[in-house]
C-alpha positions as CSV (number, residue, x, y, z in Angstrom):
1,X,0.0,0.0,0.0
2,X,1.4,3.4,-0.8
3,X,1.2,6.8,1.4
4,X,1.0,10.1,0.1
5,X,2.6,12.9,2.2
6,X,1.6,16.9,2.7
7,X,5.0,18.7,3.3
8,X,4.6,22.6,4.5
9,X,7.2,25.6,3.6
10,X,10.1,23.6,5.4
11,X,9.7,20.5,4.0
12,X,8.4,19.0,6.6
13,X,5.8,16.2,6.9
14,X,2.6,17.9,7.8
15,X,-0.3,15.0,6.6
16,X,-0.5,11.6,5.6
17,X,-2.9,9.9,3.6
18,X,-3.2,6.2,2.4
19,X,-5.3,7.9,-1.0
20,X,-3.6,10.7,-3.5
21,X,-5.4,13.5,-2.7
22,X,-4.7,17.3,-3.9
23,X,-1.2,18.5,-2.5
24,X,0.1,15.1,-1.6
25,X,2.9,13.3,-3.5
26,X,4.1,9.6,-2.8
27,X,5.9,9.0,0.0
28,X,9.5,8.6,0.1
29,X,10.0,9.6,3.7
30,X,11.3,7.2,6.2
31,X,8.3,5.5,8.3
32,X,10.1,8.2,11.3
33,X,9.1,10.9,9.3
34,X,6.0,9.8,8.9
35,X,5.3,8.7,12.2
36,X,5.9,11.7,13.6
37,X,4.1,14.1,10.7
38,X,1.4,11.9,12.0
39,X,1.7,12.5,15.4
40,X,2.2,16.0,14.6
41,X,-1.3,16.6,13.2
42,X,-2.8,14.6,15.8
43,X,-1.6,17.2,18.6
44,X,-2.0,20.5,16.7
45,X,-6.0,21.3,16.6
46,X,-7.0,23.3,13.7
47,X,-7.9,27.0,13.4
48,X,-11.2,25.2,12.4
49,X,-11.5,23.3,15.5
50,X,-10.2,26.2,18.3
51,X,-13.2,27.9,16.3
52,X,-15.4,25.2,17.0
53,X,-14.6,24.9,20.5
54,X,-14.7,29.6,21.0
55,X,-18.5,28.8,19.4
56,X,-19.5,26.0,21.4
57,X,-18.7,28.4,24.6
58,X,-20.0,31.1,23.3
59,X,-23.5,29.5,22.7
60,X,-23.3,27.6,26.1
61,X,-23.2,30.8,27.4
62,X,-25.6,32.4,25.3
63,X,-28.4,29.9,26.0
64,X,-27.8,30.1,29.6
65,X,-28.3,33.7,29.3
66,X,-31.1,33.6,27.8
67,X,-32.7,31.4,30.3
68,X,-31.6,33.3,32.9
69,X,-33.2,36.3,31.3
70,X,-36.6,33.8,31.0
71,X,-36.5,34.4,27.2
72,X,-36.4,30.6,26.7
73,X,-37.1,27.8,29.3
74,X,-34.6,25.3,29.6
75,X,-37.5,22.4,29.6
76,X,-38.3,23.7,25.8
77,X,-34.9,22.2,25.2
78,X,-34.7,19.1,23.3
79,X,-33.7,16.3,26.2
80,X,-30.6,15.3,24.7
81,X,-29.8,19.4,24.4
82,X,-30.6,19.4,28.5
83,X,-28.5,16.6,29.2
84,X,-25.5,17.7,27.3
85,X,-25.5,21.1,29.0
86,X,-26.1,20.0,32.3
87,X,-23.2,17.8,31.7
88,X,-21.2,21.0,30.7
89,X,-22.3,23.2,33.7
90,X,-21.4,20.4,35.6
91,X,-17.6,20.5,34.2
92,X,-17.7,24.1,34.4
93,X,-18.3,23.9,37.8
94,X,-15.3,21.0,38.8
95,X,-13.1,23.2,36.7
96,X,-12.4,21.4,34.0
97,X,-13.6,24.4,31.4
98,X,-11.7,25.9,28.9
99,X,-11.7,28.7,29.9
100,X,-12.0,30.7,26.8
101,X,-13.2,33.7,27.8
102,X,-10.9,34.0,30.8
103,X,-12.5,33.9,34.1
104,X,-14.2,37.1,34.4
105,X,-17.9,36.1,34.0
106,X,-19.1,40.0,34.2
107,X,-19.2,40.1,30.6
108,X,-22.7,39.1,30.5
């Protein structure tokens, strides 16, 4: 089976795929290299996903508001919605958040 490699500006292995996709040329690096351009894009989240997880914060925050503020009832949440934020307040609480919006909570 071949491997196709993504190398950035450097040279450096930054993707691997088992299909030749757009970008990607055959692989003649050492199964190192490509262990560790693996490993590499496993560790390092995307622009995409840091988005994701800013949004997912801000819309935790934003529906909480907005049942604080009676605008919405939490009960007119679909159940699996109710569980998964519960869940989340619940994290927030033990400290495990990610604190993306630093701990001042006054902004709202």
């Amino acid at each position: 089976m071949s491997h196709y490699v993504k190398r950035n500006a450097e040279g450096l292995v930054v993707a691997v795929s088992v299909e030749p996709l757009d970008g990607f040329e055959i692989a003649t690096a050492s199964g190192e290299e490509l262990a560790r351009g693996m490993e590499q894009s496993l560790e390092t989240p995307s622009r995409f996903e840091e988005s994701d997880r800013d949004v997912v914060r801000v819309l935790d925050d934003l529906i909480n508001l907005l049942v604080e503020k009676n605008t919405i009832r939490f009960t007119d949440l679909p159940l699996a919605a109710q569980r998964k934020l519960l869940e989340r307040k619940g994290l927030r609480r033990s400290g495990s958040h990610l604190g993306l919006l630093g701990e001042d909570s006054s902004l709202f």
